[in-house]
C-alpha positions in Angstrom: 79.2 27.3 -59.0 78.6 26.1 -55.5 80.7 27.9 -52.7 83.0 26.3 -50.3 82.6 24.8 -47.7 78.7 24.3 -48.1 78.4 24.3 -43.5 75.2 22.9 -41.5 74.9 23.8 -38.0 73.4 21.3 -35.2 73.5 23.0 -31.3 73.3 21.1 -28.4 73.6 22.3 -24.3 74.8 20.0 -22.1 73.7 20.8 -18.3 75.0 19.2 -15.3 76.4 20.5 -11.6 80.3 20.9 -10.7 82.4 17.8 -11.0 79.8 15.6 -13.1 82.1 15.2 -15.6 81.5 17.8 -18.2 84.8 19.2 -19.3 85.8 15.4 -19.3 83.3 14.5 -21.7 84.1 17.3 -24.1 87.7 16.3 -23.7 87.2 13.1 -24.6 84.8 13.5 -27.7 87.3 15.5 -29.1 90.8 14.1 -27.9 90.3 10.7 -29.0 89.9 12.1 -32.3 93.5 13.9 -32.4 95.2 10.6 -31.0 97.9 9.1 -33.5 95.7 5.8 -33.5 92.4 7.0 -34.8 91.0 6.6 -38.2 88.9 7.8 -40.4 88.5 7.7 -43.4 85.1 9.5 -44.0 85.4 12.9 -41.8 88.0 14.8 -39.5 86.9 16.5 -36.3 88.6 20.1 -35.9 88.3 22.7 -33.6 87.2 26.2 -35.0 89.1 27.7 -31.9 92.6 26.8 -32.3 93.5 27.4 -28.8 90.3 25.6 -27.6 91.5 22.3 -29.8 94.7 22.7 -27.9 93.7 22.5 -24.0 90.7 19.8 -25.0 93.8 17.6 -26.4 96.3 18.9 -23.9 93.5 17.5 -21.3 93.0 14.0 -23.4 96.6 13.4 -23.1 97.1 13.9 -19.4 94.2 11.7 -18.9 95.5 9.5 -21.3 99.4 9.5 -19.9 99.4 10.8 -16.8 95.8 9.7 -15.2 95.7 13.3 -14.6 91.4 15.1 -14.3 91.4 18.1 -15.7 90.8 21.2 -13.7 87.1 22.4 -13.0 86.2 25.1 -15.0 84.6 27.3 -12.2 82.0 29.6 -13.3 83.1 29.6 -17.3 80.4 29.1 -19.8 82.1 28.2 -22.6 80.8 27.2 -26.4 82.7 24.8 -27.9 82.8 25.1 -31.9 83.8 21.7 -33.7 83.8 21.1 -37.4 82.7 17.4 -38.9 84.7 18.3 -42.5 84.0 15.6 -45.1 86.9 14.3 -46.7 86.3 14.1 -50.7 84.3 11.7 -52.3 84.0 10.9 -55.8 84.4 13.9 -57.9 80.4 13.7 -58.2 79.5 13.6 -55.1 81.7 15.9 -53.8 80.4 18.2 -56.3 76.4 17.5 -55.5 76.1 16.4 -51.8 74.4 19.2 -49.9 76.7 20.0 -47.3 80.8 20.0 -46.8 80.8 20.8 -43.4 78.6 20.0 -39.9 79.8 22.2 -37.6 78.6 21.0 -33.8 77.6 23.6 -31.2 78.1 22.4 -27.9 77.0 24.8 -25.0 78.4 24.2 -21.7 76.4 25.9 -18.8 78.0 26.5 -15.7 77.4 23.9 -13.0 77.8 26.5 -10.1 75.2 28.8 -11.2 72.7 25.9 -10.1 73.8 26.2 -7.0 74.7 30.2 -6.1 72.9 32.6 -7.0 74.4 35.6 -9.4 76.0 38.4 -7.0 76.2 41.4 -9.4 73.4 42.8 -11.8 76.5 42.0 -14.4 76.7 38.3 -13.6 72.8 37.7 -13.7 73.0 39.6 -17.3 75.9 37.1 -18.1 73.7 33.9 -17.2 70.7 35.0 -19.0 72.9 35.7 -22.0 74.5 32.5 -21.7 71.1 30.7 -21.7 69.9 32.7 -24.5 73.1 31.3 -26.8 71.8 27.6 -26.5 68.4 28.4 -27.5 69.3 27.4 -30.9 69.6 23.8 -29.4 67.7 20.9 -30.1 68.8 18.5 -27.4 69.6 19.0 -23.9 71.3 17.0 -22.0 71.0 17.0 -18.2 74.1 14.9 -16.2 72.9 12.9 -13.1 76.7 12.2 -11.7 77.1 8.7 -10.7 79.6 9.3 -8.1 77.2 10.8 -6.3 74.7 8.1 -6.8 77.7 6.0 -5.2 77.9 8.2 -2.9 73.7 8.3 -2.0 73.4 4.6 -2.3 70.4 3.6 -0.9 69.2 7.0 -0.6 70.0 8.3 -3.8 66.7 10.3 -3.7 68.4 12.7 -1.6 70.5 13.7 -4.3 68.5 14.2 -6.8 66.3 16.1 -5.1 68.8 18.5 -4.9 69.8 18.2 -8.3 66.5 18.6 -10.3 66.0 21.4 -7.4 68.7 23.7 -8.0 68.0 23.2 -11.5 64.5 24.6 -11.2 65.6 27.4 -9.2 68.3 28.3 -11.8 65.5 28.1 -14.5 62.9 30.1 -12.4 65.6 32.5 -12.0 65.7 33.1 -15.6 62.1 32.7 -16.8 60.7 36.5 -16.3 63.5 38.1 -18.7 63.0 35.1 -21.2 59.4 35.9 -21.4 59.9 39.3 -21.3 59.4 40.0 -24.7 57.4 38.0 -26.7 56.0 35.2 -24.0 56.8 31.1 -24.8 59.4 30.6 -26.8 59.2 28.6 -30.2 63.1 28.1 -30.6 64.0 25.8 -27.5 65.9 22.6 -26.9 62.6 20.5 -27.0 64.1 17.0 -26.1 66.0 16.9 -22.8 67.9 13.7 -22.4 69.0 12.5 -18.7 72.4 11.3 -18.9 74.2 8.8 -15.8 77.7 10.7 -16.6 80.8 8.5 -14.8 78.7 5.1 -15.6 81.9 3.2 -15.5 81.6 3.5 -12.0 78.1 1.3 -12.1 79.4 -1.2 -14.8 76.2 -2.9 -14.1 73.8 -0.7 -15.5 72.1 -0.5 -18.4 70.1 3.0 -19.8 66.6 0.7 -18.2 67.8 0.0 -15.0 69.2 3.7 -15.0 65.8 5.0 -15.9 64.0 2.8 -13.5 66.0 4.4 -10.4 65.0 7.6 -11.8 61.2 6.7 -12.0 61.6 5.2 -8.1 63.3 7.7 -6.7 62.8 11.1 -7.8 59.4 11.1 -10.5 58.1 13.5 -9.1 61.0 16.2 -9.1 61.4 15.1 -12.9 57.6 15.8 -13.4 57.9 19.7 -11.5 61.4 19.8 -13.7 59.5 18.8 -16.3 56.4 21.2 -16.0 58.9 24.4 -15.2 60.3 24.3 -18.6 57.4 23.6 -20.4 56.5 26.8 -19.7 59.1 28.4 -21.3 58.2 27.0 -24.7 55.1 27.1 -27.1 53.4 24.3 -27.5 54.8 22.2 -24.7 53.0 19.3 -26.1 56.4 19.1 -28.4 58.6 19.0 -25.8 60.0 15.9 -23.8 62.1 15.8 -20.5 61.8 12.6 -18.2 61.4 10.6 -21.1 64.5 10.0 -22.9 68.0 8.3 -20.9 71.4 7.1 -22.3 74.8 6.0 -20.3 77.9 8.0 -20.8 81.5 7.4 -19.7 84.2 9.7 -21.6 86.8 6.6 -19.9 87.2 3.5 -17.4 88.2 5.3 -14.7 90.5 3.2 -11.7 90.5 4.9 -8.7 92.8 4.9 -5.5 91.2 2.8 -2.2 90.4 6.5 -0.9 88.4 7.6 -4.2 90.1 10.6 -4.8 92.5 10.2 -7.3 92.8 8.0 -10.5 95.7 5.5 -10.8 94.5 4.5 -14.0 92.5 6.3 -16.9 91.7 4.1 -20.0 90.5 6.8 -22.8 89.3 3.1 -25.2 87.1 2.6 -22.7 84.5 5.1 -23.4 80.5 4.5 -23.5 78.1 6.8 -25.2 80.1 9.4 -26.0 80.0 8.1 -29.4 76.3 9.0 -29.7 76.7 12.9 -29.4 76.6 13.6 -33.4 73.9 11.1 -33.6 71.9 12.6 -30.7 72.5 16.5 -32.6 71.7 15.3 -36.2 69.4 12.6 -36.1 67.4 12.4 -32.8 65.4 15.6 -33.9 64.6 14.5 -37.0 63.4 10.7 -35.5 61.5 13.7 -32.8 59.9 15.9 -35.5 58.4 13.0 -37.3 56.8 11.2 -34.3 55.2 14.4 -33.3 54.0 15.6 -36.4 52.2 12.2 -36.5 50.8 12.0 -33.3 50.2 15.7 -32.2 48.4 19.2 -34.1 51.5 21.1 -33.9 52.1 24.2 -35.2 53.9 24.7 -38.2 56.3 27.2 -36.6 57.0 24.8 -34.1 58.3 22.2 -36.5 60.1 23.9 -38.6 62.0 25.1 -35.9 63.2 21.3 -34.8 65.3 19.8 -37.3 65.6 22.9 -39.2 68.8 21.4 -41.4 65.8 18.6 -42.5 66.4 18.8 -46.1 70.3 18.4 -46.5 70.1 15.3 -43.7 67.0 13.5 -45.1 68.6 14.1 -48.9 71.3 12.8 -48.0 69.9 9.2 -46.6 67.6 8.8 -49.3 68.9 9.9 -51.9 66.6 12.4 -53.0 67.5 16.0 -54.5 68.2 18.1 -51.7 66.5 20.8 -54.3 63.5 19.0 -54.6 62.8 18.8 -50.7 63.7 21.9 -49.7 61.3 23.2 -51.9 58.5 20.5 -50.0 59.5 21.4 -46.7 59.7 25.6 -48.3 56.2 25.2 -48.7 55.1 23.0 -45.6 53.5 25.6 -44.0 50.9 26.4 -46.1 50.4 23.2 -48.3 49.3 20.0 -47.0 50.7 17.9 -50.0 54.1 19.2 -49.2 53.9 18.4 -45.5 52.7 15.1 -46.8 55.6 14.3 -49.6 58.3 15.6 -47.0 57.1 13.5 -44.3 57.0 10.6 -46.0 60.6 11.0 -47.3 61.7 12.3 -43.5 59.7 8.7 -42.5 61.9 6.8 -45.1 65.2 8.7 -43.9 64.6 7.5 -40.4 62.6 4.2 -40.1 65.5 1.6 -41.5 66.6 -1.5 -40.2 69.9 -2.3 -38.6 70.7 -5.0 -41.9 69.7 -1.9 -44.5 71.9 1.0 -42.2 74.8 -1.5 -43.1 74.4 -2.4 -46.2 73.7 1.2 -47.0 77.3 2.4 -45.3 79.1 -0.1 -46.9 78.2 0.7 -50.1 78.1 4.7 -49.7 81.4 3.5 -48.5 82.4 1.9 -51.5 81.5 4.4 -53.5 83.1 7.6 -51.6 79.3 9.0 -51.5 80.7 10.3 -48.1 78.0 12.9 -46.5 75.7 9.4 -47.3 78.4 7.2 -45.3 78.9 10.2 -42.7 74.3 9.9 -41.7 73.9 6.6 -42.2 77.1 5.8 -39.5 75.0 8.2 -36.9 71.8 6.5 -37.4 73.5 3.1 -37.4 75.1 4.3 -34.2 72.4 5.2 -32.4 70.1 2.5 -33.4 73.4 0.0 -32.1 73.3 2.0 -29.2 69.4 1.3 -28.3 70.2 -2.3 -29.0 73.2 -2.3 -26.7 70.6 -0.4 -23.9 73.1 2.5 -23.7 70.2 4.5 -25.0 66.6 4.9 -24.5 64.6 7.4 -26.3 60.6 8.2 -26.5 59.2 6.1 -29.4 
């Protein structure tokens, strides 16, 4: 008899420097989904920290009511533990589908440690351990803050100089001890997504003309960014960083003629933060498959990205989860299983916008919920590359 909940992990670190909006954005990917007016009827989101769940919402609402920012948290890494729970299905599916439960990982590394370095021997350990915990990752992401684009208009090279510098030096930093024992790494976040956090505040931007600024104005601190960590993995040919860009605003944010404060902080006005389970579940699995087919990569490498392959691909098409773990089981020695699992990995993740519909609606229909839960994240990142909130490496 199958034991409850059946749980698959996805990790993700999100990176960015004081006051770019990071305990925002958490706050609103998980707040919106405690307000009264939300509905699902697929999934819940909870919070496996109680108290965590608590100040996240208790921050949502005085955005929400008071157009109150929550406080910086100054020199706290914190891991945030969510739980996607399914909701039952049909008594069938319920009983077959491969997982209950995607628990999301989110890292949050401490914006002032790219700036200062670690006074004590005990607060150097601290950040290494900290970086070690979001290893498990497959996705970065890296805020650029677009206040202070605002605030470098016209010269907004300056400031990302600084940025992707400070982040260099905090990774430098790190980089002897992380080698220390066995040399590159195999488990790394392998795609690093730039993100414009606070986009509300360039309502005219779309992820191209974001990217383009980027390529103008600081392509060769993204290229030394870009180079720094690749040595930290194995195989760096797997590995992308300056290549993938998305838009993210946790609100609509009206601010005072000063630009201090908020008057106004509309929570339904949110862009891209809708994409985080898409970017944890299915973006590695789109990554894994374009790589495979373009690059000799090792099998250890691979197997590493995407690891939860078999439940997600099942899952969209439909085959026994059984069957495919036992192809991608034996992927690393047999190329007819590499072959069978790719193909079915292909078929998970090459659909058009009209089938992604067509298929919710009917998983819908028929309560075949994990089926309606995947096929909702890849129609919602694929209506998110349409929209140009998100642009990833193809």
């Amino acid at each position: 008899m199958a034991k409850y909940p059946r749980v698959r992990e996805q990790n993700i670190a999100v990176f960015g420097e004081s006051g770019s909006g990071k305990t925002v954005l958490v706050s609103s990917f998980f707040g919106a989904t405690q307000d009264g007016s939300y509905q699902n009827n697929i999934w819940d989101l909870v919070a496996l920290q109680t108290g965590q769940g608590n100040r996240l919402y208790q921050n949502y609402l005085g955005m929400r009511d008071m157009a109150t920012v929550p406080m910086a948290t100054r020199f706290s890494n914190t891991t945030y533990s969510f739980a996607v729970r399914l909701k039952p299905g049909s008594p069938e599916e319920t009983k077959k589908r491969a997982f209950d439960e995607l628990r999301l990982i989110w890292h949050d590394y401490p914006g002032e440690w790219f700036r200062e370095d670690p006074s004590t021997d005990e607060e150097k350990n601290r950040r290494f351990d900290t970086f070690v915990t979001l290893l498990k990752s497959d996705v970065a992401i890296l805020l650029v803050d677009g206040q202070e684009l605002l605030n470098h208009a016209g010269e907004e090279e300056r400031y990302l100089k600084l940025l992707f510098g400070n982040f260099r030096q905090s990774l430098m930093r790190l980089k002897p001890d992380l080698l220390a024992q066995s040399g590159p790494l195999v488990e790394f976040p392998r795609i690093w997504i730039l993100a414009l956090s606070k986009a509300d505040l360039l309502p005219d931007w779309d992820v191209n003309r974001f990217r383009d600024m980027i390529v103008l104005k600081a392509a060769d601190d993204v290229e030394r960014t870009r180079e720094c960590l690749a040595e930290l993995v194995k195989s760096p040919e797997a590995f992308s960083f300056g290549e993938d860009f998305m838009l993210l605003s946790s609100a609509k944010f009206q601010l005072r003629d000063d630009g201090h404060a908020a008057t106004e902080i509309d929570l339904t006005k949110r862009l891209g933060v809708e994409l985080i389970l898409p970017i944890a579940s299915v973006l590695p699995l789109e990554r894994r498959l374009l790589w495979q087919e373009r690059l000799s990569i090792p099998v250890e490498v691979l197997v590493t990205l995407a690891d939860g392959a078999s439940e997600f691909v099942a899952a969209l098409t439909g085959t026994s989860d059984g069957k495919l773990a036992k192809l991608l089981a034996r992927f690393p020695v047999s190329k007819v299983a590499r072959t069978r699992a790719l193909k079915l990995i292909k078929t998970s993740i090459e659909t058009s916008l009209p089938h992604l519909r067509k298929a919710f609606e009917e998983a819908t229909a028929d309560r075949e919920n994990l089926k309606a839960m995947l096929v909702k994240f890849k129609l919602d990142l694929e209506n998110g590359r349409v929209n140009k909130i998100i642009r990833t490496q193809i």
